[in-house]
ChimeraX commands (.cxc) that place a marker at each C-alpha (Angstrom):
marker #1 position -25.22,2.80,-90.07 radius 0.5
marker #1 position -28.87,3.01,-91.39 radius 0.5
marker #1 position -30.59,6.36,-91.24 radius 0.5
marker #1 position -34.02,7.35,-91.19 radius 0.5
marker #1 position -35.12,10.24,-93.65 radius 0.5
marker #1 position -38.55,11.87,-94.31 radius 0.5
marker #1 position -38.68,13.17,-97.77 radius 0.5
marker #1 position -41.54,14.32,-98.99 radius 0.5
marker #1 position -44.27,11.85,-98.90 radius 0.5
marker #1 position -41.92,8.81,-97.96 radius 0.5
marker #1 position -39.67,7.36,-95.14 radius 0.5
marker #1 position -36.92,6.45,-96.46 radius 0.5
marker #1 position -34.03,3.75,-94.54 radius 0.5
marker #1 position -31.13,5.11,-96.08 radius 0.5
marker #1 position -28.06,2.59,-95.91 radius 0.5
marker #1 position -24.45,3.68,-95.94 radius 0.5
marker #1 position -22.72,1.33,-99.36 radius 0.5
marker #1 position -21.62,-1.41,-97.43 radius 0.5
marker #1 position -25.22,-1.50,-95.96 radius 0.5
marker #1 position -26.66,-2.09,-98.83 radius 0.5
marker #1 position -24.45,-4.75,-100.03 radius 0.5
marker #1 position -24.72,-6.79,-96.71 radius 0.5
marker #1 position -29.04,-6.18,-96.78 radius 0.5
marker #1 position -28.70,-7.17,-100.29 radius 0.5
marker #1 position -30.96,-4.08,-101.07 radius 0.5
marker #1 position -31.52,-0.59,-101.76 radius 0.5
marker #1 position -32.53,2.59,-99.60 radius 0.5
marker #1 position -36.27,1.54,-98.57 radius 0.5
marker #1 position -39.13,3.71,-99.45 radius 0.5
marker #1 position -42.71,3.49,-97.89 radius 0.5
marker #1 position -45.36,5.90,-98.25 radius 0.5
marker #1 position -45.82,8.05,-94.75 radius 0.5
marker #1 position -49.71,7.32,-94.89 radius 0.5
marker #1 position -48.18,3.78,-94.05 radius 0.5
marker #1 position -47.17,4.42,-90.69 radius 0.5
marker #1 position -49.19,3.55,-88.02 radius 0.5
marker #1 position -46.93,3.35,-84.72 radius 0.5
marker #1 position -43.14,4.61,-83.97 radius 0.5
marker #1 position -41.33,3.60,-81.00 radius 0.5
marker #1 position -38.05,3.39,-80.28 radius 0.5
marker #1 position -36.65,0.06,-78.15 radius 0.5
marker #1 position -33.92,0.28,-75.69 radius 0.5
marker #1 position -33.27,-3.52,-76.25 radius 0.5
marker #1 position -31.93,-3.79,-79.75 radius 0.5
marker #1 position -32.89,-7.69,-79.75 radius 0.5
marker #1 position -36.35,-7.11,-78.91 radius 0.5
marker #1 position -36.76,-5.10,-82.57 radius 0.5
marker #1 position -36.40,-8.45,-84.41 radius 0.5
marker #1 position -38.75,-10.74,-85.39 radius 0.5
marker #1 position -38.96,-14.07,-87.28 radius 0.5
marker #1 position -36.35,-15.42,-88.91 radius 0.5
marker #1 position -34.23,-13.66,-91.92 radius 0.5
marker #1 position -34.97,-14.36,-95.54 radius 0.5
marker #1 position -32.27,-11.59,-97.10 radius 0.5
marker #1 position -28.92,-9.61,-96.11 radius 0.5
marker #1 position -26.91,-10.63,-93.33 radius 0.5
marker #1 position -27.28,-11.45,-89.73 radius 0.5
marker #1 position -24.42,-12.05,-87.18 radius 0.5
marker #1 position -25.84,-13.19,-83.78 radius 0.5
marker #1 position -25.31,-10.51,-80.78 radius 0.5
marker #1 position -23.68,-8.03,-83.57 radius 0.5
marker #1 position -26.27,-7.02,-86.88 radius 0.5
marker #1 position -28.94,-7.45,-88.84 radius 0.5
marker #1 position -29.53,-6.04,-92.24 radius 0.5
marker #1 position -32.17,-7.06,-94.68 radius 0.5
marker #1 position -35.69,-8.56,-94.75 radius 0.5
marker #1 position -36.97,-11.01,-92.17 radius 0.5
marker #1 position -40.08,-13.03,-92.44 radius 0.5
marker #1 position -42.42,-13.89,-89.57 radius 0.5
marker #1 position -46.18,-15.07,-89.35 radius 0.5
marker #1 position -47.68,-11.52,-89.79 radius 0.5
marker #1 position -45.28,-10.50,-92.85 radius 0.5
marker #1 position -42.07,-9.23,-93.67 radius 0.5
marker #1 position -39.74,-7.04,-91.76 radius 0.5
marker #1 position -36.80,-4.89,-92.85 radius 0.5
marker #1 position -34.22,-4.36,-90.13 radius 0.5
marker #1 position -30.86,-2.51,-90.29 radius 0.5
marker #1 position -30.06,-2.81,-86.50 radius 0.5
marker #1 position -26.76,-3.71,-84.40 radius 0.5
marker #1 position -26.05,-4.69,-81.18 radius 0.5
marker #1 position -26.47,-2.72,-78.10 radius 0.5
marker #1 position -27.87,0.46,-79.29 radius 0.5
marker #1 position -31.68,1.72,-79.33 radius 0.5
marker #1 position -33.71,0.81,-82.47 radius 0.5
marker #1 position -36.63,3.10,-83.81 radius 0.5
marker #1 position -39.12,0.33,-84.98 radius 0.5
marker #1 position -41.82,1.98,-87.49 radius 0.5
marker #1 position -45.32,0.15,-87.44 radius 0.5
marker #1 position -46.33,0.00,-90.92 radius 0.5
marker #1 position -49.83,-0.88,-92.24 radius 0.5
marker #1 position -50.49,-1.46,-96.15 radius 0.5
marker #1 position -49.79,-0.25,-98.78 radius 0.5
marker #1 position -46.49,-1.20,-97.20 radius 0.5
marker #1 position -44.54,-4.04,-98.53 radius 0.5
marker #1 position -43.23,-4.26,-94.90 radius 0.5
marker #1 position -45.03,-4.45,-91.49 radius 0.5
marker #1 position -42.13,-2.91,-89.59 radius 0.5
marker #1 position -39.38,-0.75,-90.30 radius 0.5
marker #1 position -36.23,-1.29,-87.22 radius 0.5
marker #1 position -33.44,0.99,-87.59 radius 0.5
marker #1 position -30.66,1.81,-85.44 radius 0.5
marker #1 position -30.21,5.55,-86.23 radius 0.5
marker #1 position -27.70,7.68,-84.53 radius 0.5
marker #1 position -30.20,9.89,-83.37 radius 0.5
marker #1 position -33.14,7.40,-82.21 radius 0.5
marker #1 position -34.91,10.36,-80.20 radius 0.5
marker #1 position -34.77,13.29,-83.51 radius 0.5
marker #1 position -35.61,10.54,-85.79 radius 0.5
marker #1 position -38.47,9.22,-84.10 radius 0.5
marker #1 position -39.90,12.59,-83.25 radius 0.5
marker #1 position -39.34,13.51,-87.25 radius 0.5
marker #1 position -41.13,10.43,-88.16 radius 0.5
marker #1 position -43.84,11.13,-86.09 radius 0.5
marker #1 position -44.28,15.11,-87.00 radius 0.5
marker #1 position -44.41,14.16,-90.75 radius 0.5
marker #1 position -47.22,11.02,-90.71 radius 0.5
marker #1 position -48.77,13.10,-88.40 radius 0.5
marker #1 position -49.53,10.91,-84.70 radius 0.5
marker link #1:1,2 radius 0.2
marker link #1:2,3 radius 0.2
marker link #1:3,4 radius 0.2
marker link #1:4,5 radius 0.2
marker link #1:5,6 radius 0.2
marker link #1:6,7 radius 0.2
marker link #1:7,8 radius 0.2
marker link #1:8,9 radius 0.2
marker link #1:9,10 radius 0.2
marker link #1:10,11 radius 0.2
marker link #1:11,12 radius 0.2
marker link #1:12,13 radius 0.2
marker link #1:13,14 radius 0.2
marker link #1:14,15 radius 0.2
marker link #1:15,16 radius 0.2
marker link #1:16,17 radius 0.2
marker link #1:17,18 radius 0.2
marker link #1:18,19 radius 0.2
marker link #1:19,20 radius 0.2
marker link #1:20,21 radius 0.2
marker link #1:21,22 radius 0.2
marker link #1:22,23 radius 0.2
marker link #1:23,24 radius 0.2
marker link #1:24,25 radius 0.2
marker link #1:25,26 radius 0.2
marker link #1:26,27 radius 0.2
marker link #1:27,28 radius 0.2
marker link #1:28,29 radius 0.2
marker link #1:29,30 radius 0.2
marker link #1:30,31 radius 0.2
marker link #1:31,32 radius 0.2
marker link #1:32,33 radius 0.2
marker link #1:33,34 radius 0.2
marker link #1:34,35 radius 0.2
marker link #1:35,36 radius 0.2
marker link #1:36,37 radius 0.2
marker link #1:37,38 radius 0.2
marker link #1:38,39 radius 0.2
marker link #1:39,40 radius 0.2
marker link #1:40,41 radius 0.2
marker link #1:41,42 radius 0.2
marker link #1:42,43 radius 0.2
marker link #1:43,44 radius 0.2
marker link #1:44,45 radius 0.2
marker link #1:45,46 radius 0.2
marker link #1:46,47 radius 0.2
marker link #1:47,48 radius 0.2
marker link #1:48,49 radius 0.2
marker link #1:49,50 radius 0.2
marker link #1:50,51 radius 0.2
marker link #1:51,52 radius 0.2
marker link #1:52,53 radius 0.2
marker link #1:53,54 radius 0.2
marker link #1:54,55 radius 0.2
marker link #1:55,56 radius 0.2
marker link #1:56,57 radius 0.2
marker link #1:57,58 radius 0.2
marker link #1:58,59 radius 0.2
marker link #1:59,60 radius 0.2
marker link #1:60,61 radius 0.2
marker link #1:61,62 radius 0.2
marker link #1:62,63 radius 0.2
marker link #1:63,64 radius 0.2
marker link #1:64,65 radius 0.2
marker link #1:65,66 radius 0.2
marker link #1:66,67 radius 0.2
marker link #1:67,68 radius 0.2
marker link #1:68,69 radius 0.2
marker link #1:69,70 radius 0.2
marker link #1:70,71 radius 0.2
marker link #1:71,72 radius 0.2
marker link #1:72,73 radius 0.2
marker link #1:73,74 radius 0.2
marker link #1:74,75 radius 0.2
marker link #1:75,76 radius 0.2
marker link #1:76,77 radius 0.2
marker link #1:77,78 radius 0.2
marker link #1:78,79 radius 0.2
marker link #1:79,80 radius 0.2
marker link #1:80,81 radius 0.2
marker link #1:81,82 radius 0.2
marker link #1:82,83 radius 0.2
marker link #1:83,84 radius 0.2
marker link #1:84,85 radius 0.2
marker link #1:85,86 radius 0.2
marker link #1:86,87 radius 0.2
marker link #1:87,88 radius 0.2
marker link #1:88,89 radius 0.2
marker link #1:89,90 radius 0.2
marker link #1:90,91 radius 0.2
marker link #1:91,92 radius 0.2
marker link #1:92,93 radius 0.2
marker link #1:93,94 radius 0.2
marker link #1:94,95 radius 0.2
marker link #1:95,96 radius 0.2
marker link #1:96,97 radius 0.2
marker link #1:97,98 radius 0.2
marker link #1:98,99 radius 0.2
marker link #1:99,100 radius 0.2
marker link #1:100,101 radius 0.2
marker link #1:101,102 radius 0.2
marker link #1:102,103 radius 0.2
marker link #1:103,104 radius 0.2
marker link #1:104,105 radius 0.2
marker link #1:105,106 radius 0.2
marker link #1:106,107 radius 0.2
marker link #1:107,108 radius 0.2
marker link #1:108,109 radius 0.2
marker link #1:109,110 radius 0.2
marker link #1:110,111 radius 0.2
marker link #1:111,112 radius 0.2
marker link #1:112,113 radius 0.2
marker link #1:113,114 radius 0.2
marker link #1:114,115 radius 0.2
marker link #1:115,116 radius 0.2
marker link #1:116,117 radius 0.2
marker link #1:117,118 radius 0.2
view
């Protein structure tokens, strides 16, 4: 599944090939001055919001790609029953939340955290 790397001055979603062909995009880069919050929910559900405008989504299995709700546009590379890191994103961000289902929620949290810095 998705990954989340800090590389340099960006967090980057990294998707697997067949990721990116279902999300009908590319790895997603925002700037790490962008993030505001990181959590990481135990309720994989809970990390979506509104409803999606690109990739795929397969009720009580996945969601990959961009969703669009009243306060913006979400991208979300998260499956079913497993913890999502969701990354609070302010602007420059094209994106006001990042939620990823990473193998390691707790090391990619913390890694997101160390490099914006809160």
């Amino acid at each position: 599944m998705a990954r989340l790397v800090v590389k340099g001055e960006d967090l980057i979603v990294r998707l697997p090939w067949w990721g990116k062909v279902a999300a009908r995009s590319r790895d997603v880069h925002v700037p790490l001055s962008a993030v505001h919050q990181v959590a990481i929910e135990p309720d994989w559900w809970r990390a979506l919001r509104g409803e999606r405008i690109r990739g795929t989504w397969i009720p009580g299995m996945l969601s990959l790609g961009t969703r669009r709700h009243p306060r913006g546009k979400d991208f979300a590379a998260v499956r079913a029953r497993r913890p999502v890191v969701c990354v609070e994103l302010r602007r420059p961000s094209p994106y006001a939340r990042l939620a990823v289902t990473d193998p390691n929620p707790e090391a990619a949290a913390h890694a997101v955290r160390s490099a914006a810095g809160i």
